[in-house]
C-alpha positions in Angstrom: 0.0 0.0 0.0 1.8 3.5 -1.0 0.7 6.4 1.5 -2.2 7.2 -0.7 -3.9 4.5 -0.3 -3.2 4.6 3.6 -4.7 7.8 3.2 -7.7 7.3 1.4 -8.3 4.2 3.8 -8.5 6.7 6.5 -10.7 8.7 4.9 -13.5 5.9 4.1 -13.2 4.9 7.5 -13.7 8.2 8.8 -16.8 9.0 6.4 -18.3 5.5 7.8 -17.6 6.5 11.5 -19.1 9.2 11.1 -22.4 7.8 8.9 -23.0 5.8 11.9 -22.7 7.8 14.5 -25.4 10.3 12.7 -27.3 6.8 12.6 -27.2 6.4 16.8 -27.7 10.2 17.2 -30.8 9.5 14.9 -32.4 6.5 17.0 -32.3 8.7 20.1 -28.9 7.7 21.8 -26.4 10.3 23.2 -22.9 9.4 24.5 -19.9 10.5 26.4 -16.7 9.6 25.7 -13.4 9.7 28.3 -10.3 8.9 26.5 -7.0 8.2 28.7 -8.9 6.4 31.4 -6.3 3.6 32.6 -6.2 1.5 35.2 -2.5 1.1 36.2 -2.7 1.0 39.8 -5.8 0.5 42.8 -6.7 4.4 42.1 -7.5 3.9 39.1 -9.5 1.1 39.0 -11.4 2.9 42.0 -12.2 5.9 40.0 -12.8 3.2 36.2 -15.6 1.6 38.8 -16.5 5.1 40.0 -17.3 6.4 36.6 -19.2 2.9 35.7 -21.6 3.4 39.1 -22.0 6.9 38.0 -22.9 5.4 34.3 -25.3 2.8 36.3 -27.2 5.5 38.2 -27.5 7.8 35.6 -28.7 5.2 33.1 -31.2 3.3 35.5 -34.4 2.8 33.9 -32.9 3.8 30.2 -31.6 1.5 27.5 -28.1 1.8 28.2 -24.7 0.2 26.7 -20.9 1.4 26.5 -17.6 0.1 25.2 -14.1 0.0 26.0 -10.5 -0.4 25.2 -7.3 0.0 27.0 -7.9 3.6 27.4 -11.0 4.5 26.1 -14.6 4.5 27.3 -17.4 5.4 25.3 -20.8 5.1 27.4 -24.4 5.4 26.1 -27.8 6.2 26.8 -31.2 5.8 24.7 -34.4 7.8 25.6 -36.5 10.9 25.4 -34.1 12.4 28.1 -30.4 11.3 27.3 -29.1 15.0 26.8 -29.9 15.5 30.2 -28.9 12.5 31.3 -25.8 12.7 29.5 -25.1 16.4 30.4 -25.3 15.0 34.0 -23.1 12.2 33.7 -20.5 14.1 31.7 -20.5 16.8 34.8 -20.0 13.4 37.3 -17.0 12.2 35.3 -15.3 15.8 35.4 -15.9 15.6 38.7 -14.1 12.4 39.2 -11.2 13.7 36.3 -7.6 12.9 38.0 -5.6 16.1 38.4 -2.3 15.4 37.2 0.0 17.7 38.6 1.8 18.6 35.0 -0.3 18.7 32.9 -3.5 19.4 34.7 -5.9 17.1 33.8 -5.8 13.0 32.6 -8.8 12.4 30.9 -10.1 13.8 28.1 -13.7 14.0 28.5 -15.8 14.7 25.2 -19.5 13.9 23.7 -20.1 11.9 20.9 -19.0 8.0 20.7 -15.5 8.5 19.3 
């Protein structure tokens, strides 16, 4: 593959990332996404589970779902209120947002599933 290619590769799969988030935004779900959220040590994994119970409260009742990788987590919520909801559980995960003493904050906190 020459770097065109590579690059045009890219592109699709941007165009289809972005096709199917319109899709979910469409059906009625909303999501948060925190990107650099890590779990290298006890604190973190306390503050990963915080952020799920947060998720858990704020989703009770509400079709729900959310996915992860090493250091990513994209959570989601389907229903007439999810901006709300969202909007509140975005403002919980600040909350819980590690301060890191040189650069200021850890996570990046942002809507949207990707």
């Amino acid at each position: 593959m020459t770097s065109e290619d590579d690059r045009q590769y890219a592109q699709q799969r941007q165009d289809q990332l972005l096709v199917a988030e319109a899709a979910q935004l469409a059906a009625g779900w909303r999501f948060v996404t925190v990107d650099g959220i890590a779990v290298e040590c006890e604190e973190d994994l306390e503050l990963y589970e915080q952020v799920l119970f947060a998720f858990d409260e704020v989703a009770r009742g509400r079709e729900s779902r959310h996915a992860s990788t090493s250091s990513r987590l994209a959570l989601g919520i389907r229903s007439q209120d999810a901006d709300q909801r969202i909007a509140g559980l975005r403002g919980r995960i600040d909350a819980l947002n590690p301060r890191d003493p040189w650069s200021g904050r850890r996570w990046e906190i942002r809507d949207g599933a990707r």
